[in-house]
SEGUMAR-337938 format. One record per residue (C-alpha): residue in three letters; chain; x negated, y, z negated; residue number from 1. Coordinates in nm, 2 decimals. Example, Ala and Ser with C-alpha at 12.3 -4.5 7.8 and 13.67 -1.06 7.14 Angstrom:
BEGIN
R  res  chain       x       y       z    n
R  ALA      A   -1.23   -0.45   -0.78    1
R  SER      A   -1.37   -0.11   -0.71    2
This chain:
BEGIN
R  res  chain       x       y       z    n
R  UNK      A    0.37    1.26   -2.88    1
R  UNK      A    0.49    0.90   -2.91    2
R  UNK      A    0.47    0.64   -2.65    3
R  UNK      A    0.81    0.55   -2.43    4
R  UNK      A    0.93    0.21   -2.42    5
R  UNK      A    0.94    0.10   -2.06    6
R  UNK      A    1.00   -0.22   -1.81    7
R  UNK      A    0.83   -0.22   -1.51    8
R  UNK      A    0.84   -0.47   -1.24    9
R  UNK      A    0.57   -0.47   -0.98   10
R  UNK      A    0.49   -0.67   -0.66   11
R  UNK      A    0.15   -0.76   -0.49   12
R  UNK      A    0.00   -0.97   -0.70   13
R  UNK      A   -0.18   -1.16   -0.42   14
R  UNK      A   -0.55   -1.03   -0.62   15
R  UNK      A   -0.77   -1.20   -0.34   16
R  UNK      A   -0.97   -1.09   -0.06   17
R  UNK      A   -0.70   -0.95    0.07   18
R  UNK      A   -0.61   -0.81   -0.24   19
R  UNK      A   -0.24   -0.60   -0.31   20
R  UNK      A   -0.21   -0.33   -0.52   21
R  UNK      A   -0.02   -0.51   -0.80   22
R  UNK      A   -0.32   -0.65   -1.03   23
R  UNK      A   -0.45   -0.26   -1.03   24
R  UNK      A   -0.15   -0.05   -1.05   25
R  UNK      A   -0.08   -0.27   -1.36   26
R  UNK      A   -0.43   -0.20   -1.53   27
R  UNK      A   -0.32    0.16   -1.44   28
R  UNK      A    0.03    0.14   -1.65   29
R  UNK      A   -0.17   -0.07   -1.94   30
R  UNK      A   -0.43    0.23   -1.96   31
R  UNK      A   -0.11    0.47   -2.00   32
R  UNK      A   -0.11    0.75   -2.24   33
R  UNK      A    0.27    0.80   -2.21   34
R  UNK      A    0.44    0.47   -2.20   35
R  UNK      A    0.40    0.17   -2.41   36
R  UNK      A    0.46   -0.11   -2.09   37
R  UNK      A    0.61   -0.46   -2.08   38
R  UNK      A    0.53   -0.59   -1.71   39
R  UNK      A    0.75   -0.77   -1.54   40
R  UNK      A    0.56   -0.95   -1.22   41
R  UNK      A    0.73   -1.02   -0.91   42
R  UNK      A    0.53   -1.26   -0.65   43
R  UNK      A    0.60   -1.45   -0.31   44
R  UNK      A    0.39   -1.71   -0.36   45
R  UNK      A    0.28   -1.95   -0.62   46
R  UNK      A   -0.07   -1.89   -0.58   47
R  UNK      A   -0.10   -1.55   -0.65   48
R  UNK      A   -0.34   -1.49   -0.89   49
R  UNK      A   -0.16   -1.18   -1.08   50
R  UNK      A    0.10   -1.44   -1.19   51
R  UNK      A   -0.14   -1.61   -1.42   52
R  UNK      A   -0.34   -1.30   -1.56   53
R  UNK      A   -0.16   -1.32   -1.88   54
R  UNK      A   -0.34   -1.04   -2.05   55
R  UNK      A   -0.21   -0.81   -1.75   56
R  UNK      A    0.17   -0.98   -1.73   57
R  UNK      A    0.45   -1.05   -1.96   58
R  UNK      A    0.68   -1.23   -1.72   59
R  UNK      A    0.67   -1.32   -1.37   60
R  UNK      A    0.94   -1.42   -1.12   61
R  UNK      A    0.95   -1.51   -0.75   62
R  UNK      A    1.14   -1.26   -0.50   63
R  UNK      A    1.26   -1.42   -0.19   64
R  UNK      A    1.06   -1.28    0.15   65
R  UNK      A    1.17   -0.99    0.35   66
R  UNK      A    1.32   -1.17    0.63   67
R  UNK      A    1.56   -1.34    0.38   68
R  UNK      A    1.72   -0.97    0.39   69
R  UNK      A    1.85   -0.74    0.18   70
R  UNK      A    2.19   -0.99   -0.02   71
R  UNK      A    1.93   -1.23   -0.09   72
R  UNK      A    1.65   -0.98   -0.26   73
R  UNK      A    1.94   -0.82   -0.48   74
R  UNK      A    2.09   -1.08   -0.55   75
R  UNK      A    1.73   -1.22   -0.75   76
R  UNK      A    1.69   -0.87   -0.83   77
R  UNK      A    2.04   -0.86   -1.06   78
R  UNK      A    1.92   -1.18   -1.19   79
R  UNK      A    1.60   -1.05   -1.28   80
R  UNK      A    1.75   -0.76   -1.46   81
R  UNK      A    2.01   -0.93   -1.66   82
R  UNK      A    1.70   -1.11   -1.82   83
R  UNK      A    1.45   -0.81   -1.84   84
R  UNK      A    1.64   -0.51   -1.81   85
R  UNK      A    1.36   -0.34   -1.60   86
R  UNK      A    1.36    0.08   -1.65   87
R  UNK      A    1.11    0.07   -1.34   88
R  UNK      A    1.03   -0.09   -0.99   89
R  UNK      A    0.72   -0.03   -0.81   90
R  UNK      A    0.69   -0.23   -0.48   91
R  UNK      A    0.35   -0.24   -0.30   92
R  UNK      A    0.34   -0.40    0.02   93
R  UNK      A    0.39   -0.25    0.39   94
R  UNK      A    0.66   -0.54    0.48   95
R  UNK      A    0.89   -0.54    0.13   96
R  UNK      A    0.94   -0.16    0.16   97
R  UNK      A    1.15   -0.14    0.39   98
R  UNK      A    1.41   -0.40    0.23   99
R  UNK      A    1.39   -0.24   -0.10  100
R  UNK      A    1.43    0.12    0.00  101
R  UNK      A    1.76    0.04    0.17  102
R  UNK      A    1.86   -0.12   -0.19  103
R  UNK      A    1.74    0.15   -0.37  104
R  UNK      A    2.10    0.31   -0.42  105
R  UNK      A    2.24   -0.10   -0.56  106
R  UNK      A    1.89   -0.08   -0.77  107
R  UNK      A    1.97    0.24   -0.94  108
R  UNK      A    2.34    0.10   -1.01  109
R  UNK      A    2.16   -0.19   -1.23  110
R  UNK      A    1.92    0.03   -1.41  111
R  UNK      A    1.63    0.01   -1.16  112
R  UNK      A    1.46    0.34   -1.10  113
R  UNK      A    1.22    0.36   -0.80  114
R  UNK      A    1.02    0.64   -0.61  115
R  UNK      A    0.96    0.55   -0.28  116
R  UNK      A    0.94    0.72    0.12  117
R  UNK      A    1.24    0.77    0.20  118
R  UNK      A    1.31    0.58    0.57  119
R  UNK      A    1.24    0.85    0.81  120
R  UNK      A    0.93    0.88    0.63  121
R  UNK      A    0.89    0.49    0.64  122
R  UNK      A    0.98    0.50    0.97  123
R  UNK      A    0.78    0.79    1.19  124
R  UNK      A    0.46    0.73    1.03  125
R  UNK      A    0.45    0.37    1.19  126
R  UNK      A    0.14    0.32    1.38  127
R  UNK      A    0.34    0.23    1.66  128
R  UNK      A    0.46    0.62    1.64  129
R  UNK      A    0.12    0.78    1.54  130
R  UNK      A    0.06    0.98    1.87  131
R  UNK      A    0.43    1.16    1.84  132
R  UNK      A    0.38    1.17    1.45  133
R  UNK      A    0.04    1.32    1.52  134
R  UNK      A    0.19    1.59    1.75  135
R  UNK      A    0.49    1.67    1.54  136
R  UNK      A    0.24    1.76    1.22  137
R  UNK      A   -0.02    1.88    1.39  138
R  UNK      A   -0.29    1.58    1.31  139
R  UNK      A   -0.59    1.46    1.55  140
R  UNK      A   -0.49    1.13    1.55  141
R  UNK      A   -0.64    0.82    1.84  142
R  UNK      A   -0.44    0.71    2.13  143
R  UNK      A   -0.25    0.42    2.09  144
R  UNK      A    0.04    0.24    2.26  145
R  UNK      A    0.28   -0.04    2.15  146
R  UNK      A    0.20   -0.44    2.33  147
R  UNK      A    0.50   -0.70    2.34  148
R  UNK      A    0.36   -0.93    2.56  149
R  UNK      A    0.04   -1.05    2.72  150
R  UNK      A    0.13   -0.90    3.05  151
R  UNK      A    0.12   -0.56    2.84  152
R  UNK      A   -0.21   -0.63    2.69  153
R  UNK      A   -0.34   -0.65    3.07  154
R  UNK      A   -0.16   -0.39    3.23  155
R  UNK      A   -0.26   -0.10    2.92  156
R  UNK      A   -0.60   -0.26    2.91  157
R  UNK      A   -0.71   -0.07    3.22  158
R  UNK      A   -0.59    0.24    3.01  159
R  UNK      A   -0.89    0.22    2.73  160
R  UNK      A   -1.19    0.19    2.73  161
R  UNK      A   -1.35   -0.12    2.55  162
R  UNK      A   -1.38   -0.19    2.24  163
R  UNK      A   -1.05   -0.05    2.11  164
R  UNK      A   -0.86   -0.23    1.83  165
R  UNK      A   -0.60   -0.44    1.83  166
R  UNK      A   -0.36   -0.41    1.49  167
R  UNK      A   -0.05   -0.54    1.31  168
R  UNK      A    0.25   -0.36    1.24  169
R  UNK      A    0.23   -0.42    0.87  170
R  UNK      A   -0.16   -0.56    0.79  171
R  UNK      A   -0.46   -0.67    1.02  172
R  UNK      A   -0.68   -0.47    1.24  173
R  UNK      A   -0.95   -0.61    1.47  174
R  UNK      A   -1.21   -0.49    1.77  175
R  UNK      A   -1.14   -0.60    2.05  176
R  UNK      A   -1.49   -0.59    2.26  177
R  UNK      A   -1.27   -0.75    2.64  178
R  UNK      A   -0.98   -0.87    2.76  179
R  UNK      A   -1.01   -1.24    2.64  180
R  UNK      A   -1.07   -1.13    2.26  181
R  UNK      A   -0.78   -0.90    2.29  182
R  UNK      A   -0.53   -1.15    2.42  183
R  UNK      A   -0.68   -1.38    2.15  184
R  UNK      A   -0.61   -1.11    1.90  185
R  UNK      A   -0.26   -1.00    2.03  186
R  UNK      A   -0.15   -1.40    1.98  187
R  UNK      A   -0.26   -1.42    1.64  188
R  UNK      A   -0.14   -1.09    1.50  189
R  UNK      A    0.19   -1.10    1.69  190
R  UNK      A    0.22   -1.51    1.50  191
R  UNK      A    0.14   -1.33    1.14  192
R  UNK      A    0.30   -1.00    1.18  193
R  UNK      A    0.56   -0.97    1.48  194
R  UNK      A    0.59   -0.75    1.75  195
R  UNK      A    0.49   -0.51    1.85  196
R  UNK      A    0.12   -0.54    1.83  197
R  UNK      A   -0.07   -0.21    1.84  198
R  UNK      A   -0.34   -0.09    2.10  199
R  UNK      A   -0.56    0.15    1.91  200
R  UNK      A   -0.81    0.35    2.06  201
R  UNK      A   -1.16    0.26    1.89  202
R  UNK      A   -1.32    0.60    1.72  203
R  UNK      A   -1.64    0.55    1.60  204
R  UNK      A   -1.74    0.73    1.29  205
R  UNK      A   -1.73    0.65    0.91  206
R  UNK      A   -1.38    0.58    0.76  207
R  UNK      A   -1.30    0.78    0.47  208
R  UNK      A   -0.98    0.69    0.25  209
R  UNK      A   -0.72    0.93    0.02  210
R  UNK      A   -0.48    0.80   -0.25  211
R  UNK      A   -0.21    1.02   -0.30  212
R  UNK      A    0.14    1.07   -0.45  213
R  UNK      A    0.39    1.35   -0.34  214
R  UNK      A    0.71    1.47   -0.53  215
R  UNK      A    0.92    1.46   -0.26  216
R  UNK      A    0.93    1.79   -0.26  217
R  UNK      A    0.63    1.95   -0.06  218
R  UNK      A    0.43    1.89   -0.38  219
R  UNK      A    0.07    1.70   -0.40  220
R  UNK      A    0.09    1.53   -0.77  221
R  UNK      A   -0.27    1.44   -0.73  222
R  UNK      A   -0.53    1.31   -0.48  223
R  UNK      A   -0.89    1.12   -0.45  224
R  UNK      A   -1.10    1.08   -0.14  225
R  UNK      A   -1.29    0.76   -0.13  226
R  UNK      A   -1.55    0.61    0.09  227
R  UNK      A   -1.57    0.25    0.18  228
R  UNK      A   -1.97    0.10    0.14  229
R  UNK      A   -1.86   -0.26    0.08  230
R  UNK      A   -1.62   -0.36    0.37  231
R  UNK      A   -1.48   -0.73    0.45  232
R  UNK      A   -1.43   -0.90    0.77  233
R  UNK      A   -1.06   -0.81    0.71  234
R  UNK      A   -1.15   -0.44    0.72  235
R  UNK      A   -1.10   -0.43    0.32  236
R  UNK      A   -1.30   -0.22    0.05  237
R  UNK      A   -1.51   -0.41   -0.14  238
R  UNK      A   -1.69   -0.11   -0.29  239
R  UNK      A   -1.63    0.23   -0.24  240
R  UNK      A   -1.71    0.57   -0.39  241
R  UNK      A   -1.52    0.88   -0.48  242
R  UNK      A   -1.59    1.20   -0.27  243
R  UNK      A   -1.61    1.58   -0.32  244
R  UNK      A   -1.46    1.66    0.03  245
R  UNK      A   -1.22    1.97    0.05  246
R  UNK      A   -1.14    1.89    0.39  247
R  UNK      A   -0.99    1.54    0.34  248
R  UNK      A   -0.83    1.66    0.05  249
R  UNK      A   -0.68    1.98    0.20  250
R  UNK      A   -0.57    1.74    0.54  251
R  UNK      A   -0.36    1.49    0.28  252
R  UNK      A   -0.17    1.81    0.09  253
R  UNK      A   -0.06    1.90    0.44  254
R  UNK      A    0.06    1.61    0.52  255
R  UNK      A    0.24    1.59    0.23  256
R  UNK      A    0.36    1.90    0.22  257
R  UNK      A    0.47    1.91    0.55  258
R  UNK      A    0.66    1.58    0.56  259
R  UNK      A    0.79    1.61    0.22  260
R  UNK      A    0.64    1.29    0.13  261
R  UNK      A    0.77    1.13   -0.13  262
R  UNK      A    0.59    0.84   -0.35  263
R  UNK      A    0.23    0.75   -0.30  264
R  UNK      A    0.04    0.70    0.01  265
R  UNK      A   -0.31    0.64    0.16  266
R  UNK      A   -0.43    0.83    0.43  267
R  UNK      A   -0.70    0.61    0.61  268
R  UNK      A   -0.92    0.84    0.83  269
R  UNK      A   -1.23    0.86    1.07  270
R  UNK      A   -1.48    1.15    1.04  271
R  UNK      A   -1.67    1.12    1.40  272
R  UNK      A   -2.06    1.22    1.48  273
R  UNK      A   -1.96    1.56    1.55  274
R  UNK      A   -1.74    1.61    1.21  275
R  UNK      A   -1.41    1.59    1.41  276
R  UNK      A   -1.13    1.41    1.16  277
R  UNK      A   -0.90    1.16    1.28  278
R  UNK      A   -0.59    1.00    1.08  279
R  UNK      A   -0.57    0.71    1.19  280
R  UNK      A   -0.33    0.51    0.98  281
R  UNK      A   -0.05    0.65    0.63  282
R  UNK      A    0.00    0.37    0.44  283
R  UNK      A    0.36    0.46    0.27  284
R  UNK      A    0.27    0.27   -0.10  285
R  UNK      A   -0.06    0.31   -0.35  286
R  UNK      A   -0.34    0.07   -0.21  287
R  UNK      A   -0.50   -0.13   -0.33  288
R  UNK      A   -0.82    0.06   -0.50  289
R  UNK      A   -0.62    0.26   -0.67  290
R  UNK      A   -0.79    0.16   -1.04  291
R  UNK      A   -1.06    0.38   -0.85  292
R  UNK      A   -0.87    0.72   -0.93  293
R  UNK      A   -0.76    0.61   -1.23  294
R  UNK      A   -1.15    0.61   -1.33  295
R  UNK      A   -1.20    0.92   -1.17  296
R  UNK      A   -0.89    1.07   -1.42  297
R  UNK      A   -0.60    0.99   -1.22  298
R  UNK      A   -0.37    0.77   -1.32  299
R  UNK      A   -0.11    0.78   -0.98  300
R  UNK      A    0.08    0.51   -1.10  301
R  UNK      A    0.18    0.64   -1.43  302
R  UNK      A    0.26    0.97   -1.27  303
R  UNK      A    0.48    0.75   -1.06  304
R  UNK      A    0.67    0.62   -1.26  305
R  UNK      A    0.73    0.95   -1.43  306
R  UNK      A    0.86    1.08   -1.08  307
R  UNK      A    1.10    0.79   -1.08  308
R  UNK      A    1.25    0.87   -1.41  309
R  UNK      A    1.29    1.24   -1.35  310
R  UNK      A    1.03    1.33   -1.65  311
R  UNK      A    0.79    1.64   -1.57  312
R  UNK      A    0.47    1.54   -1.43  313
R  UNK      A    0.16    1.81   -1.44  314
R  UNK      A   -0.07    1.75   -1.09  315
R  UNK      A   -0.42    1.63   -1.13  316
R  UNK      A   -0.64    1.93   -1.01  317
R  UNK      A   -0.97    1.75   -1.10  318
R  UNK      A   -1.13    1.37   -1.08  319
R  UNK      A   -1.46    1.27   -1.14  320
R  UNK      A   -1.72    1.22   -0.83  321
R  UNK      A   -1.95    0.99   -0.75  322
R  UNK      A   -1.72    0.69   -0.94  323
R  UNK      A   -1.80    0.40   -0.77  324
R  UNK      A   -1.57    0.04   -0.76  325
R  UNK      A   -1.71   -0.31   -0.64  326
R  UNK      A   -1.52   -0.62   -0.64  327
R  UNK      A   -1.64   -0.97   -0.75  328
R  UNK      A   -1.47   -1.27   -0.79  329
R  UNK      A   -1.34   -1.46   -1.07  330
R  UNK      A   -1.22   -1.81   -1.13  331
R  UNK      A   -0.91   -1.82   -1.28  332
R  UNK      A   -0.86   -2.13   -1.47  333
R  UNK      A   -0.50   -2.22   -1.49  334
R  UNK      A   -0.34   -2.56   -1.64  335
R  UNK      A   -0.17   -2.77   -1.35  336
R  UNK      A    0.17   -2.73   -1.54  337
R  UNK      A    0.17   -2.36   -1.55  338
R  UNK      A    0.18   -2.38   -1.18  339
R  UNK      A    0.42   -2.64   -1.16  340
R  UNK      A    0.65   -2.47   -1.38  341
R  UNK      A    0.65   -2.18   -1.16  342
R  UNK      A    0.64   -2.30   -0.83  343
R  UNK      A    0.96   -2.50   -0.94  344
R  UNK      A    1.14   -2.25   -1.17  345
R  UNK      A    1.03   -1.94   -1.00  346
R  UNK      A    0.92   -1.84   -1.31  347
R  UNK      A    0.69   -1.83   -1.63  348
């Protein structure tokens, strides 16, 4: 069967130690055994690293933020297109979503196919609405309550019982071991992320991680459970390993069947001492070790953009256990002009 031709754009190319899923969703769609891919990167910043990885990208272009709203991303967007002609978007961060799935009607109208939550999806799975989400799917999930000031971080304080964690709406999670550290971390992830600032109940346990994809439909496309054993001070996976678990596996596909998710998702769970399981956070895009299942004979993203163009896509019923990702680092070693040309053109 021959290749199809395909543009894709993708976002999060911020490859660091906070790394987006960009840099391996596109070594995903390189690796593809149905589409021959011309890349199209789309960054917010001029130092992220996937803009210069020219053996990954053919073109890269700068998006305006979020907050700059939705006129302003289409209106790069239409740009963007009347120079690519992108078949395929695939957006990858927590804070962009959002924007683009209120767009995604004015995207298809240029060309631009995407498969993405829809927004009550995007919406109830929120850490902010985890307990009512939890109730309303029938999930063990922790306690937690919503903080817009430092008078709330007092008054639901007396509520939990230290340590508990104190999170962002979008990214950023820490322990919060009393009162003073908690305050400290409500100002900092309220001055990166907004309000509100989640109080988490702390469950102690070892953190187990699912990529998945749904059709939208009630369907699970395909699945791998992963354990972290490398973890950064920002909570990240450095190093992890693919599972044989049934249970996390059978907890995802009723989630997804249940919510009719639609477009992938990680389900970040806790499995306590005595075996209970915990969901604590649904991620509504592919994260960012998803090369991981594409190892292990999974390659989500190119099932993804199948689902986005309507072609049939067969679900994965097997991956390979005991695959195993680390990270390192890398210099990149870019020429001063390539960034200047960039970081003044908005694109290379």
């Amino acid at each position: 069967m021959d290749k199809i031709n395909l543009t894709i754009g993708v976002t999060g190319l911020n490859n660091t130690d906070n790394p987006g899923p960009g840099v391996p969703v596109i070594r995903a769609l390189r690796e593809s055994h149905a589409f021959n891919t011309r890349i199209i990167g789309l960054a917010y910043e001029n130092l992220e690293p996937g803009i210069y990885m020219k053996d990954l990208v053919d073109k890269v272009y700068m998006l305006p933020y979020p907050t700059d709203g939705t006129e302003a991303l289409l209106q790069r967007i239409s740009y963007i297109q009347s120079k690519e002609s992108m078949d395929v978007l695939i957006p990858n961060f927590d804070a962009e979503l959002f924007t683009f799935m209120k767009t995604e009607a004015r995207l298809k109208e240029m060309g631009i196919h995407t498969f993405m939550p829809t927004l009550l999806q995007y919406e109830e799975r929120h850490k902010s609405q985890l307990p009512a989400y939890g109730k309303k799917y029938g999930m063990r999930v922790p306690k937690s309550v919503e903080l817009f000031s430092l008078e709330d971080v007092s008054q639901k304080s007396e509520k939990y019982d230290f340590p508990y964690m104190i999170k962002g709406k979008f990214y950023d999670a820490y322990i919060a071991g009393n009162i003073d550290q908690a305050k400290s971390y409500f100002h900092k992830v309220s001055a990166k992320w907004g309000l509100p600032v989640i109080m988490q109940e702390y469950i102690t346990g070892t953190e187990v991680n699912v990529i998945a994809l749904g059709d939208g439909k009630g369907n699970m496309i395909g699945a791998v459970p992963m354990k972290k054993q490398y973890i950064t001070d920002k909570g990240k996976a450095w190093g992890g390993i693919t599972l044989d678990d049934p249970v996390l596996l059978e907890t995802t596909r009723q989630i997804i069947e249940k919510t009719k998710w639609r477009g992938g998702m990680e389900v970040e769970m806790i499995r306590t001492d005595d075996n209970e399981l915990y969901v604590i956070e649904i991620n509504p895009r592919i994260p960012a070790w998803a090369y991981l299942a594409v190892a292990a004979g999974q390659n989500l993203p190119e099932a993804l953009v199948k689902l986005a163009l309507g072609l049939p896509v067969k679900p994965f019923t097997e991956y390979s256990k005991g695959k195993i990702f680390i990270r390192y680092s890398w210099d990149l070693i870019i020429d001063f002009n390539d960034f200047q040309k960039f970081s003044t053109l908005g694109e290379s």
